[in-house]
Every structure is written in C-alpha cells, then in structure tokens.
DSSP file (Angstrom, degrees, kcal/mol; ACC not computed):
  #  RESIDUE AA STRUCTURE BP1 BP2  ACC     N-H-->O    O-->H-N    N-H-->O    O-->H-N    TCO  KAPPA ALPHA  PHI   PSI    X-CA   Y-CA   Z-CA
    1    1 A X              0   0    0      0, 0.0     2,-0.9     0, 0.0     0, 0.0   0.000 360.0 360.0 360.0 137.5  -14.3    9.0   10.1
    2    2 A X    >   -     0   0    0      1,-0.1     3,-0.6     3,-0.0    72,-0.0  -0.763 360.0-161.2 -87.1 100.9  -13.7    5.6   10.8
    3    3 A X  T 3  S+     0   0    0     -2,-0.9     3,-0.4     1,-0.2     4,-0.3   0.470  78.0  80.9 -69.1  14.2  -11.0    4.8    8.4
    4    4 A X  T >  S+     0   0    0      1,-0.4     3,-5.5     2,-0.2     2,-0.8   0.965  75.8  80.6 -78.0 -48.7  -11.3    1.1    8.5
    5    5 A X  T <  S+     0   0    0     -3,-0.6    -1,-0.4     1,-0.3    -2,-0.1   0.312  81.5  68.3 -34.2   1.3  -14.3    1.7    6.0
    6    6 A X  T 3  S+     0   0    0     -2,-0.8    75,-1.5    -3,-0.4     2,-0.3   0.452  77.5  95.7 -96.6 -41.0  -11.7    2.0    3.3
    7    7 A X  E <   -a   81   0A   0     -3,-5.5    75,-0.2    -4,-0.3     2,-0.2  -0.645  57.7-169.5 -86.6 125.5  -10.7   -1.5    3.5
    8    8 A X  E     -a   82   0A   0     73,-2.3    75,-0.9    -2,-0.3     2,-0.1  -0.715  27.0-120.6-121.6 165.9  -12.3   -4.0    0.9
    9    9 A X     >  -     0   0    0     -2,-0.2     4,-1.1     1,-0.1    -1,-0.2   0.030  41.6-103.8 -78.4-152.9  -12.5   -7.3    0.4
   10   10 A X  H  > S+     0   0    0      2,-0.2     4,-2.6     3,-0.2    -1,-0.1   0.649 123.4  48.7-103.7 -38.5  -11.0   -8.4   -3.1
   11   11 A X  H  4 S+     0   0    0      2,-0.2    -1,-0.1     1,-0.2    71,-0.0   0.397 105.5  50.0-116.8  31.4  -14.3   -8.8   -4.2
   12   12 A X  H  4 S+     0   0    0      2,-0.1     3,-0.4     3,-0.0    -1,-0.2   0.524 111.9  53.5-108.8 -23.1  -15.7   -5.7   -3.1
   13   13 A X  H >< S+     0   0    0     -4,-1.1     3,-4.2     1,-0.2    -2,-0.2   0.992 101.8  59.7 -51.2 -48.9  -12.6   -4.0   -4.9
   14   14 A X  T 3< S+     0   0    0     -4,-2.6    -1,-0.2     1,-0.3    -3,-0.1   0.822 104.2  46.1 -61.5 -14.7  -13.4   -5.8   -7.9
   15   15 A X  T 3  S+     0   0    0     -3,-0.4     2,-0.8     2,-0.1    -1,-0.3   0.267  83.6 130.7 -97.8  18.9  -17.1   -4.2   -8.4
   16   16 A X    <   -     0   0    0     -3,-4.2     2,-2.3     1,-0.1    -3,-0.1  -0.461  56.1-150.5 -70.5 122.7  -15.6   -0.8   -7.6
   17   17 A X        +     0   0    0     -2,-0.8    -1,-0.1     0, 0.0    -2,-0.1  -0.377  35.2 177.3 -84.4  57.9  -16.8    1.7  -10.3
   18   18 A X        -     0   0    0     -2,-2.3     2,-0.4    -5,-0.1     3,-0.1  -0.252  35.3-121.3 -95.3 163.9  -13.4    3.5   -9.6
   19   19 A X  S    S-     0   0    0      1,-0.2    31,-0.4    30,-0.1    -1,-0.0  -0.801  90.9 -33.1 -97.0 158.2  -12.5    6.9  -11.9
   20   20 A X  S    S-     0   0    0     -2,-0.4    -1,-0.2    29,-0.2    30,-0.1   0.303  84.2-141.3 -53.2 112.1   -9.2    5.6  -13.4
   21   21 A X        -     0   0    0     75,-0.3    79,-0.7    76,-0.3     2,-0.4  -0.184  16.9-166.8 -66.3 135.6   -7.9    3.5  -10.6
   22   22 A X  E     -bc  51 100A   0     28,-3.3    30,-2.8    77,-0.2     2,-0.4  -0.844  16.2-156.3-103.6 147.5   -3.8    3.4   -9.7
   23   23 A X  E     -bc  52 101A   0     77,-3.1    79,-3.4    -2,-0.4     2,-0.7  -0.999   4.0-155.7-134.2 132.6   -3.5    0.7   -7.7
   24   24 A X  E     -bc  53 102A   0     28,-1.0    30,-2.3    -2,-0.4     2,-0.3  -0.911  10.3-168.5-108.3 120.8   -0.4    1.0   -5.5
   25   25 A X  E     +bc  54 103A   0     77,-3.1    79,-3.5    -2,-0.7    80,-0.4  -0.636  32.0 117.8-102.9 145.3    1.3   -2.5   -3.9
   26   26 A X  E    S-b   55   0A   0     28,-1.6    30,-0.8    -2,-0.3    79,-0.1  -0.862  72.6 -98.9 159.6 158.7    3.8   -2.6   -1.4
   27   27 A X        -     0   0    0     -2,-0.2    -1,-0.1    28,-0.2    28,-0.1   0.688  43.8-140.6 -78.5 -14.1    3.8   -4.2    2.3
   28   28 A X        +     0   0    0      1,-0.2     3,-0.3     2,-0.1    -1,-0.1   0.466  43.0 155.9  56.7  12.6    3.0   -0.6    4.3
   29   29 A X        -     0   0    0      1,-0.3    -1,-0.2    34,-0.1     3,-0.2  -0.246  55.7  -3.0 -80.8 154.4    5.2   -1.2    7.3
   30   30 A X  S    S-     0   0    0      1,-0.2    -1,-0.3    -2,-0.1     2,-0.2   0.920  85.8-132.4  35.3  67.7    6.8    1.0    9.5
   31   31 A X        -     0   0    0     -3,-0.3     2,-0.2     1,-0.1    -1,-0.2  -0.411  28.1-174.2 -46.4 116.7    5.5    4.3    7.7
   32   32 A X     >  -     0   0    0     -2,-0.2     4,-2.5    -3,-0.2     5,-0.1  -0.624  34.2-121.9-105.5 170.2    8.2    6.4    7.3
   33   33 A X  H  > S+     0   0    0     -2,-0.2     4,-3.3     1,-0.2     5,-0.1   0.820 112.9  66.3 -86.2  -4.9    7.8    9.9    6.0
   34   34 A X  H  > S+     0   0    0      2,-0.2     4,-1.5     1,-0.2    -1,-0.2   0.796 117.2  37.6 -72.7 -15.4   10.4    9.3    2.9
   35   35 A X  H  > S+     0   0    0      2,-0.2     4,-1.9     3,-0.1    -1,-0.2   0.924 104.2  56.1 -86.8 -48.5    7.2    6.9    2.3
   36   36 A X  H  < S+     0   0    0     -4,-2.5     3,-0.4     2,-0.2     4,-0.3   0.845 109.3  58.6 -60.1 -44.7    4.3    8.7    3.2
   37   37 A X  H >X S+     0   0    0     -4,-3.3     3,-2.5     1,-0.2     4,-2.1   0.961 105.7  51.2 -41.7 -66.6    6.1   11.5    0.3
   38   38 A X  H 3< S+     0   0    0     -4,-1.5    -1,-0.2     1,-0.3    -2,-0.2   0.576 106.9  43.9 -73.9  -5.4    6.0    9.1   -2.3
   39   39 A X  T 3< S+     0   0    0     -4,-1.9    -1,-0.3    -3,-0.4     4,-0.3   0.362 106.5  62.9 -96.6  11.3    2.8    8.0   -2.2
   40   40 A X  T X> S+     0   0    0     -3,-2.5     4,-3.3    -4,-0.3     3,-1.2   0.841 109.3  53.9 -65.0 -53.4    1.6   12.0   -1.8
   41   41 A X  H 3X S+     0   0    0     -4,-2.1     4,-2.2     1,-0.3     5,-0.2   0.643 101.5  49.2 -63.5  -3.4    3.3   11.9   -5.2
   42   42 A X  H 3> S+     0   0    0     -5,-0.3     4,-1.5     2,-0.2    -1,-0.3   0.793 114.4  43.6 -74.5 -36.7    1.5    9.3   -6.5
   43   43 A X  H <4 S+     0   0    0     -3,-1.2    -2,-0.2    -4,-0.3     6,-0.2   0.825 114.6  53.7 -76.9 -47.0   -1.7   11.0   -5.4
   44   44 A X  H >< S+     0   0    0     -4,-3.3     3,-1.1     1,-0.2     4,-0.2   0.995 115.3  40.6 -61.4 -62.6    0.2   14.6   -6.9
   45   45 A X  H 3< S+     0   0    0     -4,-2.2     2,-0.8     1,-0.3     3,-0.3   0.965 122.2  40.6 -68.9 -30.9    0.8   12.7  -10.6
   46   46 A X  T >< S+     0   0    0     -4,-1.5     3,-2.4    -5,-0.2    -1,-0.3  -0.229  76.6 153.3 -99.9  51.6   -3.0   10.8  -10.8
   47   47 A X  T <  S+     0   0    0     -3,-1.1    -1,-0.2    -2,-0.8    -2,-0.1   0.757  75.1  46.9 -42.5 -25.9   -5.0   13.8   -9.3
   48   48 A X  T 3  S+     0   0    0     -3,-0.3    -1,-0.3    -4,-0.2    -2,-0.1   0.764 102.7  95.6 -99.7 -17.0   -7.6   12.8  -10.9
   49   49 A X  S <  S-     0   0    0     -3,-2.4     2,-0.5    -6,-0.2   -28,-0.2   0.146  71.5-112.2 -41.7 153.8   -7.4    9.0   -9.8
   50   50 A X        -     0   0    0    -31,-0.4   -28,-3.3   -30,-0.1     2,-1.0  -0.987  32.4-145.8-112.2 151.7   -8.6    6.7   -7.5
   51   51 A X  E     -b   22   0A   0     -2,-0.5    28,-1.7   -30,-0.2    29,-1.6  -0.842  19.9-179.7-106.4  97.6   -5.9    5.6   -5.4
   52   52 A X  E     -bd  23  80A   0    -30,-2.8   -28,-1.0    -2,-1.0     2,-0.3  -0.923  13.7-153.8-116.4 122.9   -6.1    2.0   -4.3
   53   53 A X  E     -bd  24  81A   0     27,-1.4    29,-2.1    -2,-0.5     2,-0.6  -0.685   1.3-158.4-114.3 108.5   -3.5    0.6   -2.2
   54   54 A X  E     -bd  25  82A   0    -30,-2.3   -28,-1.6    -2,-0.3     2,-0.7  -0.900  10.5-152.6 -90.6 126.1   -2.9   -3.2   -2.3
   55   55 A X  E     -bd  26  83A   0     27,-3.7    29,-1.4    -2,-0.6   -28,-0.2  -0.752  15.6-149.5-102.7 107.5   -1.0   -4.5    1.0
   56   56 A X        -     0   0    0    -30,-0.8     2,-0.2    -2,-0.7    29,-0.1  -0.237  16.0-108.0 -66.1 166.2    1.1   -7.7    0.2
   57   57 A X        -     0   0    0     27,-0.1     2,-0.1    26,-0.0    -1,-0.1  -0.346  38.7-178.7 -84.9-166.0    1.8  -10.3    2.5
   58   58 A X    >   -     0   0    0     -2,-0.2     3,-2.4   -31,-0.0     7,-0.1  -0.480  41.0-153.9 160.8 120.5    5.1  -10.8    3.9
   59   59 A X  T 3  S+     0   0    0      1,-0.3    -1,-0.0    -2,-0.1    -2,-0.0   0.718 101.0  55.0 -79.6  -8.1    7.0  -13.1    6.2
   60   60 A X  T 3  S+     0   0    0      2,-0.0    -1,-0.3     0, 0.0    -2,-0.0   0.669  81.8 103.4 -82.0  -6.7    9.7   -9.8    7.0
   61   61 A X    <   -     0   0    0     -3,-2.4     3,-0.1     1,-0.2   -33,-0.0  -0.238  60.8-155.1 -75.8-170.9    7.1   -7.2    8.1
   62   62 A X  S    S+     0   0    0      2,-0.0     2,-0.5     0, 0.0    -1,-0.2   0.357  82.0  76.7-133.2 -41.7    6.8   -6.5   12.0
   63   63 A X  S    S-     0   0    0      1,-0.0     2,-0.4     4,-0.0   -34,-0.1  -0.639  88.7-128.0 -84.6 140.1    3.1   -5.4   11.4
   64   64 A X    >>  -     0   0    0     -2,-0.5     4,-1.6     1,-0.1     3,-0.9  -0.622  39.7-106.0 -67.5 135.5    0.4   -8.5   10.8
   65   65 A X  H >> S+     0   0    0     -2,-0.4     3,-2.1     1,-0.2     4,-1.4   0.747 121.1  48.0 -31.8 -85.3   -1.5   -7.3    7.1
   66   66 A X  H 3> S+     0   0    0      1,-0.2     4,-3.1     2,-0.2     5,-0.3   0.830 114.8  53.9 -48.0 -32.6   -5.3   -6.0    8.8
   67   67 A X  H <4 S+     0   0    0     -3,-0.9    -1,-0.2     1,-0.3    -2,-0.2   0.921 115.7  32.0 -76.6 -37.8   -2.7   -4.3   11.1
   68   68 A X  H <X S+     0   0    0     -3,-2.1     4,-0.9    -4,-1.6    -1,-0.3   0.730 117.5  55.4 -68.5 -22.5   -0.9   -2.6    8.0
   69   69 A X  H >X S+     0   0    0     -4,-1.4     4,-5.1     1,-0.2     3,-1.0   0.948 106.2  55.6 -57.3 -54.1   -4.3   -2.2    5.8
   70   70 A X  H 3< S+     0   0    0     -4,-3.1    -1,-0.2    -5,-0.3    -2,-0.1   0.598 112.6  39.2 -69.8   4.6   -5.7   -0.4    8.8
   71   71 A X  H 34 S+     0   0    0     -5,-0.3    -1,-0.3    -3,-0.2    -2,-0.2   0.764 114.6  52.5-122.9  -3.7   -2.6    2.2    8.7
   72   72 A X  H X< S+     0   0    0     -3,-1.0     3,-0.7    -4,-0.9    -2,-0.2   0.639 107.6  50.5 -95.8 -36.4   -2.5    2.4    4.8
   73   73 A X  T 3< S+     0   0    0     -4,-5.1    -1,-0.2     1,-0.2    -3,-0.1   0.343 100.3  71.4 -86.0  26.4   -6.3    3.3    4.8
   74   74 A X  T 3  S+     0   0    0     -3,-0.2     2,-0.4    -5,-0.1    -1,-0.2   0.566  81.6  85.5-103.9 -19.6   -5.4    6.2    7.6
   75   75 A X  S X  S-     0   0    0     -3,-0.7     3,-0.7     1,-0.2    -4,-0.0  -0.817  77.7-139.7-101.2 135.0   -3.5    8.3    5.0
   76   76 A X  T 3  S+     0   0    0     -2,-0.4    -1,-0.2     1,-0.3    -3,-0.0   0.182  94.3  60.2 -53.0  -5.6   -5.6   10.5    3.3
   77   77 A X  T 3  S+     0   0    0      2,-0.0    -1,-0.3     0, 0.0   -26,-0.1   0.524  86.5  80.0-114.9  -0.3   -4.6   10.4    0.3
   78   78 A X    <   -     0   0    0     -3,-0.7   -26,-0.2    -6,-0.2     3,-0.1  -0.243  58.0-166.9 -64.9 171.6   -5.2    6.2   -0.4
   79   79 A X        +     0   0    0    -28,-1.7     2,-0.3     1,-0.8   -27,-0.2   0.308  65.0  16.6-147.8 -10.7   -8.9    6.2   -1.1
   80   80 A X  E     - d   0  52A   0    -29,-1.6   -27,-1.4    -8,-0.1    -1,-0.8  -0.941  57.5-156.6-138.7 175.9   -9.0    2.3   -0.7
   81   81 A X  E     -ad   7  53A   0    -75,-1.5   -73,-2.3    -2,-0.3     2,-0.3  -0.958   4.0-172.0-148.6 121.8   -7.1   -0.5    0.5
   82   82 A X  E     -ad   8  54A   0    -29,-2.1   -27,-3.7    -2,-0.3     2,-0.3  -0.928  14.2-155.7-118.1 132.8   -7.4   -4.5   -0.6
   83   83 A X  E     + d   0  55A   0    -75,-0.9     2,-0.4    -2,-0.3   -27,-0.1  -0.886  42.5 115.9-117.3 144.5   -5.3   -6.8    1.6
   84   84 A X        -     0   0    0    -29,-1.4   -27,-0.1    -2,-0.3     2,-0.1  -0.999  57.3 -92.8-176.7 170.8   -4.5  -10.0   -0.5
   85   85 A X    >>  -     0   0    0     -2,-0.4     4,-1.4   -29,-0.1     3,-0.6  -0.235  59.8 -76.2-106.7-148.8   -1.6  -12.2   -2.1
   86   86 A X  H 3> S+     0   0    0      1,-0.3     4,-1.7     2,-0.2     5,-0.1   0.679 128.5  48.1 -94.8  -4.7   -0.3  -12.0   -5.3
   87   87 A X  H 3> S+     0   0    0      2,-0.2     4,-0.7     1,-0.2    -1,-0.3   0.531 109.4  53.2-104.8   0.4   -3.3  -14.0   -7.3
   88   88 A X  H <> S+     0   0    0     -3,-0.6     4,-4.3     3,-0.1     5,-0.4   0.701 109.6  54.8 -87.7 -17.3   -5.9  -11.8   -5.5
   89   89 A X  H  X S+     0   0    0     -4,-1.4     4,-3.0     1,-0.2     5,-0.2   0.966 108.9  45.1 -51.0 -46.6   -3.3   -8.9   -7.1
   90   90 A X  H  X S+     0   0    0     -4,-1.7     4,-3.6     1,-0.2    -1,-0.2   0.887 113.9  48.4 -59.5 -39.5   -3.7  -10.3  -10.7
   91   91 A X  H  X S+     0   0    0     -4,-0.7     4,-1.0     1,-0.2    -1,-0.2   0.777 119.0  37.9-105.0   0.3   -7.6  -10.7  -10.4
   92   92 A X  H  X S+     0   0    0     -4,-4.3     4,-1.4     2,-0.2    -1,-0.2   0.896 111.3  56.9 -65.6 -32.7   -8.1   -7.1   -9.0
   93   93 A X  H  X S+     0   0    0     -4,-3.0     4,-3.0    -5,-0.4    -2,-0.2   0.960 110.0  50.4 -42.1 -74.5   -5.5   -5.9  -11.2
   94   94 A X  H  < S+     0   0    0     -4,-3.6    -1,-0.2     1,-0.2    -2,-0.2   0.890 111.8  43.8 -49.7 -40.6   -8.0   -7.6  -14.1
   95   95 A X  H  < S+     0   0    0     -4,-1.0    -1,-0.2     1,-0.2    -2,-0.2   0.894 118.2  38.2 -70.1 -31.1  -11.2   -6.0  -13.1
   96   96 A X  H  < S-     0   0    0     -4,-1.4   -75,-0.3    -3,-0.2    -2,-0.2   0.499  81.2-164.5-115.7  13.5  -10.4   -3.0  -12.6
   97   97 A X     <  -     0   0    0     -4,-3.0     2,-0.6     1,-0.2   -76,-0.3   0.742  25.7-153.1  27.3 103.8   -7.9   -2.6  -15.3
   98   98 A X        -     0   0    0    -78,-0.1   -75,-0.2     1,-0.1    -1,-0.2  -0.951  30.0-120.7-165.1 146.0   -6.2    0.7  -14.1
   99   99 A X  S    S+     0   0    0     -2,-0.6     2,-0.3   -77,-0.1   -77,-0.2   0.230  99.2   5.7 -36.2 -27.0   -4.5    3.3  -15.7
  100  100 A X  E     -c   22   0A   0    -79,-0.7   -77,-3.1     2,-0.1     2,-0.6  -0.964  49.7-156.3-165.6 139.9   -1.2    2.5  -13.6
  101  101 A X  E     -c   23   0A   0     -2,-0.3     2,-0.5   -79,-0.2   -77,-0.2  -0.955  22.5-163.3-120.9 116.2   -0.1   -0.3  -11.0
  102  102 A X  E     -c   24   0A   0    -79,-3.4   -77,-3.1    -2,-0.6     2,-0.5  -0.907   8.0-155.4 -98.8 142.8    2.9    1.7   -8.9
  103  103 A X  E     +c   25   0A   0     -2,-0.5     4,-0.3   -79,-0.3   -77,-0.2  -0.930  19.3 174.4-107.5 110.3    4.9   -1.3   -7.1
  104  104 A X     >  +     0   0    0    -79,-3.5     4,-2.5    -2,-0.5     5,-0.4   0.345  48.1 106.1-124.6  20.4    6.7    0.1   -3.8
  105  105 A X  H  > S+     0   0    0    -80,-0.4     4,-2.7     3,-0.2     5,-0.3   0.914  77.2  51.6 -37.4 -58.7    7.9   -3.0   -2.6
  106  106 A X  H  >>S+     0   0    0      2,-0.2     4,-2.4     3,-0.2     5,-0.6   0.969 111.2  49.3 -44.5 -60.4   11.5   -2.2   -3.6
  107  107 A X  H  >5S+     0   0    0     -4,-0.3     4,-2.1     1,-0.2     5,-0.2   0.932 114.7  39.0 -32.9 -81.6   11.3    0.9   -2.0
  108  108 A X  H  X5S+     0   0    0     -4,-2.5     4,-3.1     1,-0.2    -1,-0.2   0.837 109.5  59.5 -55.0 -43.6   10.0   -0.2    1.2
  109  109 A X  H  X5S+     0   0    0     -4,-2.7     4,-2.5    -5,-0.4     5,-0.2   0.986 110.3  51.9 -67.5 -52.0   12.2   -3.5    1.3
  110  110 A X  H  X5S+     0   0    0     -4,-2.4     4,-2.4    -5,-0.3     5,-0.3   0.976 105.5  49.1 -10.4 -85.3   15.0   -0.9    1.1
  111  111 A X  H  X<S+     0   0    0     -4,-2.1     4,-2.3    -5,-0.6    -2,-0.2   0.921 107.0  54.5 -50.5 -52.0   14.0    1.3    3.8
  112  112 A X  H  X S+     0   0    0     -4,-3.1     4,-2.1     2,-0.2    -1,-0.2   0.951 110.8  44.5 -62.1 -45.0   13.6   -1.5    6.1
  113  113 A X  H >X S+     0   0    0     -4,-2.5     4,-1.2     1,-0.2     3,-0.7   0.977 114.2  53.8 -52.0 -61.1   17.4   -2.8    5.4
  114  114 A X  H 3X S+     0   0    0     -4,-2.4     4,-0.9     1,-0.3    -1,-0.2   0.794 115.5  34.9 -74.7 -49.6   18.3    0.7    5.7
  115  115 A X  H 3< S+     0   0    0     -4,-2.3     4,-0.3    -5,-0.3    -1,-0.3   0.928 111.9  61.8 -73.9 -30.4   16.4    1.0    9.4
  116  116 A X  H XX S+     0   0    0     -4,-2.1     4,-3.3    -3,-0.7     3,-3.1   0.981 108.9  45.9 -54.6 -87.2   17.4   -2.7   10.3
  117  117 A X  H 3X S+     0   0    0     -4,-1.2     4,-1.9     1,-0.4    -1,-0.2   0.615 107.5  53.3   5.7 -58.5   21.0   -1.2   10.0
  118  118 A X  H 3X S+     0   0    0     -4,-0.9     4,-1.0    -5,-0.4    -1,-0.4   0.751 111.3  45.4 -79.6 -11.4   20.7    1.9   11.9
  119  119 A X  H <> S+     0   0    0     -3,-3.1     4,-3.3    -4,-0.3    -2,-0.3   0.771 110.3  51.5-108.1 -48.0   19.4    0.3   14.8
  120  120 A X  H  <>S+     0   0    0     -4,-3.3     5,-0.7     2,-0.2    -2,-0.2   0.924 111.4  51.2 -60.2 -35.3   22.0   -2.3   14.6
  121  121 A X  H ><5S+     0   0    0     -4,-1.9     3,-3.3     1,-0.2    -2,-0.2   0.994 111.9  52.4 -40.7 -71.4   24.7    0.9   14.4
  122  122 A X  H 3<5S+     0   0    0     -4,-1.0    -1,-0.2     1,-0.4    -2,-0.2   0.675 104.5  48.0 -56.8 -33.6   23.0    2.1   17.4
  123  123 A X  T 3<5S-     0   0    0     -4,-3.3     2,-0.8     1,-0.1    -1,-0.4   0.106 114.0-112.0-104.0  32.6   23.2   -0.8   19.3
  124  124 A X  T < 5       0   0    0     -3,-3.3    -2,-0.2     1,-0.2    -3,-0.2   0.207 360.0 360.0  61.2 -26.7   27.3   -1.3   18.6
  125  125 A X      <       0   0    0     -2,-0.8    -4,-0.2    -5,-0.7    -1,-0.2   0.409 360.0 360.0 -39.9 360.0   26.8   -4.6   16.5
C-alpha cells in the first residue's frame, strides 16, 4: 500500500466522516521509538478512533513537512495525515470536532534538544 494515500489536503480532512477523530499535532521528525510508543498509546487509549496526525511547520526540523507527512502516514497506526499551519489546525480542528486533540510538540521539541546534545557529547563540544 502506497502510504502516501493517507495524506489529505485540509480540505479533504475536513469532509472526512471520521468515527470519533483524535487528531494528534506535533512536527514528526526524526522518529524515534520513545515516539513511535507514544503515539501506539494514543492508538492503545482511542481504539476505537480515527487517528489523524496533523504535521506542523517548523523552521528547527531537518525534515521539509511532505517529507515528514510522508513518514507520519508510514506508521500504521495514524490512519491520516493533514500537513498545515496553525489556522489550517483550528479549521480542521472545527469540522471535525474530535473527541481529543493530543499535542506532541513538547515532547518531540524535547527529544530533539535531548539528541542535539548527544551528538554534540559525541563530538567533544
């Protein structure tokens, strides 16, 4: 399966007829597995959910957005992906009114300091 088929526009999310949508935000870079866990638990608490994965922009990431969209709709357990800034967030967020918006931006911006940091260890700095 071509996972790219996963990825909507903002206004093909919004007509999505989803069974009560979580929509997860967060930049998707440099998948680590301490990531790839928490959004299996996200999938684990909304079983019943559709899991749609918003990918913010962001002037720190390493990946360009389609490049992260296309690795966010690769995990199986997303079932879409909308790439967009924060006022296409609000007006998918409004159509499709769902059940839970999980934010992993902190996280990830975390994770990244936290790799930034090891590498810089690594290299004696």
């Amino acid at each position: 399966m071509d996972t790219r088929t996963k990825i909507l526009t903002v206004e093909a999310a919004r007509g999505l007829h989803a069974l009560s949508p979580v929509v997860l935000t967060g930049y998707f870079d440099i998948l680590r597995a301490e990531q790839a866990r928490q959004i299996e638990n996200e999938r684990r608490r909304y079983t019943e959910s559709t899991l749609v994965a918003f990918v913010l922009p962001s002037a720190t990431t390493l990946l360009p957005q389609p490049a992260r969209a296309e690795m966010a709709a690769a995990l199986r357990v997303i079932d879409y992906v909308v790439t967009g800034d924060a006022s296409d967030l609000t007006v998918l967020i409004n159509a499709l009114q769902p059940l839970s918006v999980v934010h992993l931006e902190t996280d990830e911006e975390r994770r990244y300091r936290e790799l930034v940091q090891h590498v810089h260890r690594r290299q004696g700095r």
